[in-house]
C-alpha positions as CSV (number, residue, x, y, z in Angstrom):
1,X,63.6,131.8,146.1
2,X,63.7,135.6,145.1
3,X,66.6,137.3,147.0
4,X,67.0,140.9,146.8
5,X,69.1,143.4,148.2
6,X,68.6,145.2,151.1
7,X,69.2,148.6,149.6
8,X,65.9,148.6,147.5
9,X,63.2,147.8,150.6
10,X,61.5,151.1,151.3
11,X,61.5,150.6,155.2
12,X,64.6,149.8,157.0
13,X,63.5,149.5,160.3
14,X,60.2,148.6,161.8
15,X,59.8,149.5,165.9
16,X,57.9,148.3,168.0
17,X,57.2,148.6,171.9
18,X,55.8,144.6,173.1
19,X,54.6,145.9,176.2
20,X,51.7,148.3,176.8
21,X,53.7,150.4,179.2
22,X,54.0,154.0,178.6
23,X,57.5,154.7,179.3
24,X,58.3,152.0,177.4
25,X,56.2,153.4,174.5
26,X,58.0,156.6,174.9
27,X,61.3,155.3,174.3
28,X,60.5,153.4,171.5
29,X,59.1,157.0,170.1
30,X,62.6,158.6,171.1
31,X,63.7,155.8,169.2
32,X,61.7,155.8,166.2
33,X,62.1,159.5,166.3
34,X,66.2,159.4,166.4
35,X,66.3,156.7,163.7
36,X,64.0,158.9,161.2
37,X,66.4,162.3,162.1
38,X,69.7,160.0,161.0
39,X,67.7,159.8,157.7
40,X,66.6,156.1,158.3
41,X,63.4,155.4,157.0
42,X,61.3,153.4,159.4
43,X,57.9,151.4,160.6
44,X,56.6,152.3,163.8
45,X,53.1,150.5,165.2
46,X,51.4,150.0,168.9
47,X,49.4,148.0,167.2
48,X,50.4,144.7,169.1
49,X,50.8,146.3,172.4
């Protein structure tokens, strides 16, 4: 099995909201949004909401 070091994936951390609920989907933004200012790259989709 290939096993590779987390410091060479391009994305970090993926969010994203479960629920189709628009404060909910606001956080997750605030979120997301926080995460990307600390210089933490990241995945954000509503896709599944």
């Amino acid at each position: 099995m290939l096993k590779l070091n987390a410091l060479v994936a391009p994305i970090k951390i993926g969010v994203f909201p479960l629920i189709n609920d628009k404060k909910l989907i606001k956080i997750a933004k605030e979120v997301d949004r926080n995460l990307r200012d600390a210089g933490i790259a990241t995945y954000y989709d509503e896709g599944g909401t």
